[in-house]
C-alpha positions in Angstrom: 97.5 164.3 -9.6 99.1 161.6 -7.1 100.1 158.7 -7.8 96.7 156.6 -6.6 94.7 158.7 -8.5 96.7 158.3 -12.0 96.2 154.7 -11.0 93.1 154.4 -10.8 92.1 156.5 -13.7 94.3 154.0 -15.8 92.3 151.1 -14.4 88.8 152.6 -15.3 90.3 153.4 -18.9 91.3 149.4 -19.1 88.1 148.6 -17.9 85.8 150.5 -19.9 88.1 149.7 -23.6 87.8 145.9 -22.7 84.0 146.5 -21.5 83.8 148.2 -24.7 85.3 145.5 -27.0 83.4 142.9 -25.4 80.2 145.0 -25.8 81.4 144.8 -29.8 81.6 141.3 -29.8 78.2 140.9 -28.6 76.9 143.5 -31.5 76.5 140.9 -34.0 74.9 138.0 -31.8 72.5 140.9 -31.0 71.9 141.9 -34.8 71.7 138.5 -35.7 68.8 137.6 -33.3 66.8 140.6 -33.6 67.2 139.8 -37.8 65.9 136.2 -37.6 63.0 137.2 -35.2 62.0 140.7 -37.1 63.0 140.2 -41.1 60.2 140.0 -43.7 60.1 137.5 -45.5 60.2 135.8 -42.5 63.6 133.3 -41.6 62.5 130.2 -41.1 66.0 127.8 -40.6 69.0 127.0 -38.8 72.3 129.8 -38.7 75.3 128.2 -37.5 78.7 130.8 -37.4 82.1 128.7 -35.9 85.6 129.6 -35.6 88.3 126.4 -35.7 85.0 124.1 -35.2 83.9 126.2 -32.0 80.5 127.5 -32.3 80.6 130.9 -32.3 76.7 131.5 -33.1 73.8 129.3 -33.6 70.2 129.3 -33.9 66.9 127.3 -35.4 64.0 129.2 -35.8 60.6 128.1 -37.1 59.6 124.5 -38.3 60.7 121.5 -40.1 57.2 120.8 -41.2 54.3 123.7 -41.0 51.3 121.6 -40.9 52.3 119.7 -37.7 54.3 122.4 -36.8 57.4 120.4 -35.7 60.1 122.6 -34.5 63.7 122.8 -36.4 66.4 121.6 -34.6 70.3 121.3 -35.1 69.7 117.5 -36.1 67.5 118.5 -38.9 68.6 117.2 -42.3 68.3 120.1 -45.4 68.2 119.6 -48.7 71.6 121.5 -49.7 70.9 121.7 -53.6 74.2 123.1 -55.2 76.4 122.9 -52.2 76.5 119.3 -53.0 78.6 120.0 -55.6 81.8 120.8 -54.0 81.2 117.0 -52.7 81.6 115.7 -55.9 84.3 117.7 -56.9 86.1 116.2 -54.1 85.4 113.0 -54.7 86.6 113.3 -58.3 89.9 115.2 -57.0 90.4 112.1 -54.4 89.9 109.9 -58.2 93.1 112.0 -59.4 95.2 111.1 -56.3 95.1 108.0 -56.9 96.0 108.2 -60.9 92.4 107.3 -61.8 90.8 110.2 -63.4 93.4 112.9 -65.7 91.8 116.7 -65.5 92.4 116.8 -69.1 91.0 113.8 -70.6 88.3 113.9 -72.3 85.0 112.6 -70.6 84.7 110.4 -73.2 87.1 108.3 -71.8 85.2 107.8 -68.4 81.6 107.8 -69.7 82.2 106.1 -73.0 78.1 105.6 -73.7 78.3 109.3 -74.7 77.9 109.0 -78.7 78.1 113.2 -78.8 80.5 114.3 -80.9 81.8 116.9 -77.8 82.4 114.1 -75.6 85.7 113.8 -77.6 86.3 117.6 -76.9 84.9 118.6 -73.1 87.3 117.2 -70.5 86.7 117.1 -66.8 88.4 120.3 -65.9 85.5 121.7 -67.7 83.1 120.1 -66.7 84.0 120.8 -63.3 84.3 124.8 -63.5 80.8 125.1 -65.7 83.3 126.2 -68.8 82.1 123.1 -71.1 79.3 124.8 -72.9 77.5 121.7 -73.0 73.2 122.9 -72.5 71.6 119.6 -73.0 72.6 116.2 -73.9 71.0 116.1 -77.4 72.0 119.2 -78.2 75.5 121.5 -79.7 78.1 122.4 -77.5 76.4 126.4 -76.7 80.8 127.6 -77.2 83.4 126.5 -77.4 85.0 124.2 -74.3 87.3 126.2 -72.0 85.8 130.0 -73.5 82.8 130.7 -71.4 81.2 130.1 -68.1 77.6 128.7 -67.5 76.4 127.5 -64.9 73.9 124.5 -64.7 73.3 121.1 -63.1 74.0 118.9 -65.9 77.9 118.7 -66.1 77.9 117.9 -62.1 75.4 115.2 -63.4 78.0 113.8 -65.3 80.7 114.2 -62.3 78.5 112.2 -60.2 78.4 109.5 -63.1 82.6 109.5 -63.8 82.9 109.1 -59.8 80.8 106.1 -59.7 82.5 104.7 -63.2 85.9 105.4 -61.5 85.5 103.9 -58.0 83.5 101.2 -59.9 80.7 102.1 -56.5 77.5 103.7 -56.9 77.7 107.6 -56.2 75.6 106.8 -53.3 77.8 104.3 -51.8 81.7 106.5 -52.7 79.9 109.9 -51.1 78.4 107.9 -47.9 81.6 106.2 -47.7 83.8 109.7 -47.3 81.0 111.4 -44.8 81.2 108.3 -42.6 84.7 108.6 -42.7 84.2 112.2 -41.5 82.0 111.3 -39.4 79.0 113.4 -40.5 76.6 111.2 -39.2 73.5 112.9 -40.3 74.9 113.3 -43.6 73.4 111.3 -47.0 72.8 111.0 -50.8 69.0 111.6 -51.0 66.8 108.4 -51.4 63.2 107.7 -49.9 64.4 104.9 -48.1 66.7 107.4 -46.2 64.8 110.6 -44.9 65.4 109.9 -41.5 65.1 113.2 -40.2 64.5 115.5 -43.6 62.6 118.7 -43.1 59.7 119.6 -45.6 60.8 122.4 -48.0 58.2 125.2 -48.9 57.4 127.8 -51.8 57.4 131.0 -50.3 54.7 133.7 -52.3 54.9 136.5 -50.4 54.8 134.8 -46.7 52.8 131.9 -47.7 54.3 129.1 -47.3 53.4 126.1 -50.3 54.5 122.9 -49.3 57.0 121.1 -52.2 55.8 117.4 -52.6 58.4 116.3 -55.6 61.9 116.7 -55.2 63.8 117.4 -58.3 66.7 115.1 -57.1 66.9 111.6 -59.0 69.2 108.9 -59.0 70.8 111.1 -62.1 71.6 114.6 -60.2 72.9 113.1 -57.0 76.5 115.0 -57.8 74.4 117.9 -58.9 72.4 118.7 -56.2 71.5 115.3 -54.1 73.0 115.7 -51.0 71.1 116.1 -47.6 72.9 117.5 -44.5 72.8 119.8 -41.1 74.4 122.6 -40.0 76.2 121.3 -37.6 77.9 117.9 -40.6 78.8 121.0 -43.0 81.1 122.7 -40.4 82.7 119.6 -39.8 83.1 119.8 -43.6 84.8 123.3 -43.9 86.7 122.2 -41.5 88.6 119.1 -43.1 88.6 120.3 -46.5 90.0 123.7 -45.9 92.3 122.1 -43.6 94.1 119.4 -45.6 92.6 116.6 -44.0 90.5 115.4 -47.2 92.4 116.4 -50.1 96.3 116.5 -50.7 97.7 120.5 -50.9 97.9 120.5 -54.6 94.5 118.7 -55.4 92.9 121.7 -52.4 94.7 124.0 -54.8 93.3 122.9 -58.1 89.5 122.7 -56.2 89.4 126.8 -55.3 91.9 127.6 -58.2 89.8 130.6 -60.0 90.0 129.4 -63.0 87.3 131.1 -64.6 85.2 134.2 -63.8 81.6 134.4 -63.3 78.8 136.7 -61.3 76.2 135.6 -58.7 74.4 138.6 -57.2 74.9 137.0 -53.4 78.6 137.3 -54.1 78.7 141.2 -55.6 78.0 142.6 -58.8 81.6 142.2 -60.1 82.7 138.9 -62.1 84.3 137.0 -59.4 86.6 133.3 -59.4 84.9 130.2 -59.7 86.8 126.8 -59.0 85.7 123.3 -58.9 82.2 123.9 -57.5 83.1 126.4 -55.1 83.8 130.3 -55.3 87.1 132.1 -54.3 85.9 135.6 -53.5 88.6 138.1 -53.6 86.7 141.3 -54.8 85.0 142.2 -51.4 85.9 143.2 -48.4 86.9 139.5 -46.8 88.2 137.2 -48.8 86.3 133.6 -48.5 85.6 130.7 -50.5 82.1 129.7 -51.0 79.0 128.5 -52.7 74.6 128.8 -52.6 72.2 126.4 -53.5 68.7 126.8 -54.4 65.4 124.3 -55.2 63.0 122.2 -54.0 62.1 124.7 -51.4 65.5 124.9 -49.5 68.0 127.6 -49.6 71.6 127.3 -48.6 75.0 129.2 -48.1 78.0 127.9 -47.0 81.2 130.3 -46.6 84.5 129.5 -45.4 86.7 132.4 -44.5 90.3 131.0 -44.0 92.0 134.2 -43.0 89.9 134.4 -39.6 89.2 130.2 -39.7 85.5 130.6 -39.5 82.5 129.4 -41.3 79.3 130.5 -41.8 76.3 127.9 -42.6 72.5 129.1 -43.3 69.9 126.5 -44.1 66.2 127.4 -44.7 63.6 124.9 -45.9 62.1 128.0 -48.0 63.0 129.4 -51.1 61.0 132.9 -52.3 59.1 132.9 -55.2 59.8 136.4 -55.7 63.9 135.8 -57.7 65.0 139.2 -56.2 64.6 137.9 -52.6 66.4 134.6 -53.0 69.2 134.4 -50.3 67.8 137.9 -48.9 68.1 136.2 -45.3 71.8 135.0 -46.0 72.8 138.0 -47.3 72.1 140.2 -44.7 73.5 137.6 -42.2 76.5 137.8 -44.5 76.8 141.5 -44.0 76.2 141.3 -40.2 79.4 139.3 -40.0 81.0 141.5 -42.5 80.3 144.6 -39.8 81.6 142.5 -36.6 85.3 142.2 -35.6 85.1 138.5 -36.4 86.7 138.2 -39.1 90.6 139.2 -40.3 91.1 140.9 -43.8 92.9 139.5 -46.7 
């Protein structure tokens, strides 16, 4: 064989590998379209994938409103439910810096109108991690603080309520005060007065779609689950919180710290970390920090995976009736991703 033939046999073989690792690169924007166009139940919302705030991947399918059948767009403002949560967490962590708010202390000491007995006991770590075992205001403590893990809305209730008696600002006013900072400009603490752009959330039984006309959001639950954002706001999120730009290192530390175990079927069947309103998965195959959230209509899941810099955000203004198919969109997005050559093991 001469010496232009070897040549140009090396060539092809460099041409067709790169050919053929491009090819895989495309794969998953491929299996990603043909998912949101063919899936049942149907995918009706906006997938944003970026790596180091590039977008990588992004869609919106279907509408923001059904009955005048107003398109989604990138601009359109979800309901985020529990991913609201890692907001307050941070805005109590950015309390600590400052010498404000001690981890340990009892939450008596911030909300002093609590006459419980456990208000003495619970303390805001615990509150922050779901391992208080406080089930309803009125009620006994379910275990004892620091033992168990369960989750629920009510203790992020009370996270939003020490961040406002801390800052001595309505929750409102601290959260709107950080995203402007941020500069999530489509970003807000839900009110009325403020559903500029809000899509309608809907009841999905079995591919119809039942509009939801009374948000479970109050003035009460606005650490819990009150916060209304885009696809687009929540990357810019990831992307200064898992990058030192909101928090100080050992505060970012303390927020994904497992430091307690619990299950949630979109995150395996295996008890996995849980910080301060976010989840440290390390029992799969990448390992990412995340969290859902779930009501009102709307669905949400927003992953972080630091190891390959890239986040995943899936907002759907639908939530299935049917439990066993809640997140059944985001999860098989997840595993699309998983299958690429995006991302970089632990």
């Amino acid at each position: 064989m001469n010496f232009i033939t070897k040549t140009s046999l090396l060539l092809l073989f460099i041409f067709s590998s790169c050919h053929s690792s491009a090819q895989k690169k495309e794969d998953y924007k491929k299996s990603l379209d043909s998912l949101i166009q063919n899936t049942n139940p149907v995918f009706n919302g906006v997938i944003l994938i970026s790596q180091n705030g590039k977008t990588l991947y992004s869609e919106a399918k279907g509408y923001s409103n059904f009955e005048t059948k107003k398109p989604l767009t990138f601009d359109s403002q979800f309901e985020i439910m529990s991913n609201s949560k890692q907001i307050a967490a941070v805005l109590i962590l950015l309390e600590v810096e400052k010498g404000k708010v001690d981890l340990n202390s009892p939450i008596k000491k911030y909300l002093p109108e609590l006459k419980q007995n456990w208000a003495d006991s619970v303390t805001v770590h615990q509150l922050l991690n779901h391992s208080h075992g406080i089930v309803d205001l009125e009620k006994p403590l379910a275990f004892k603080p620091g033992t168990n893990f369960k989750y629920g809305n009510l203790s992020f209730n009370l996270i939003g309520k020490i961040v406002a008696f801390s800052t001595k600002k309505s929750y409102t006013e601290a959260a709107e005060t950080l995203f402007k900072k941020l500069k999530m400009n489509h970003t807000f603490c839900y009110s009325k007065d403020k559903a500029q752009n809000t899509v309608t959330g809907y009841y999905n039984v079995k591919n119809t779609l039942d509009p939801v006309t009374t948000s479970q959001i109050n003035s009460e639950t606005l650490g819990a689950d009150g916060i209304l954002s885009t696809a687009g706001d929540l990357v810019i999120w990831n992307n200064n919180l898992h990058k030192g730009k909101i928090l100080k290192p050992e505060s970012y530390q303390l927020f994904i710290k497992n430091s307690i175990l619990s299950q949630h079927n979109f995150f395996g069947k295996e008890k996995d970390g849980y910080g301060y309103g976010i989840r440290t998965i390390e029992k799969e195959k990448y390992r990412y920090l995340g969290h859902t959230g779930l009501g009102d209509g709307f669905s949400s899941v927003n992953l972080y995976f630091p190891e390959s810099d890239i986040s995943m955000i899936v907002l759907e203004n639908q939530m299935n009736d049917d439990s066993n198919l809640f997140y059944i969109s985001e999860f098989k997005i997840k595993n699309i991703l998983f299958k690429s050559d995006l991302l970089i093991k632990k």
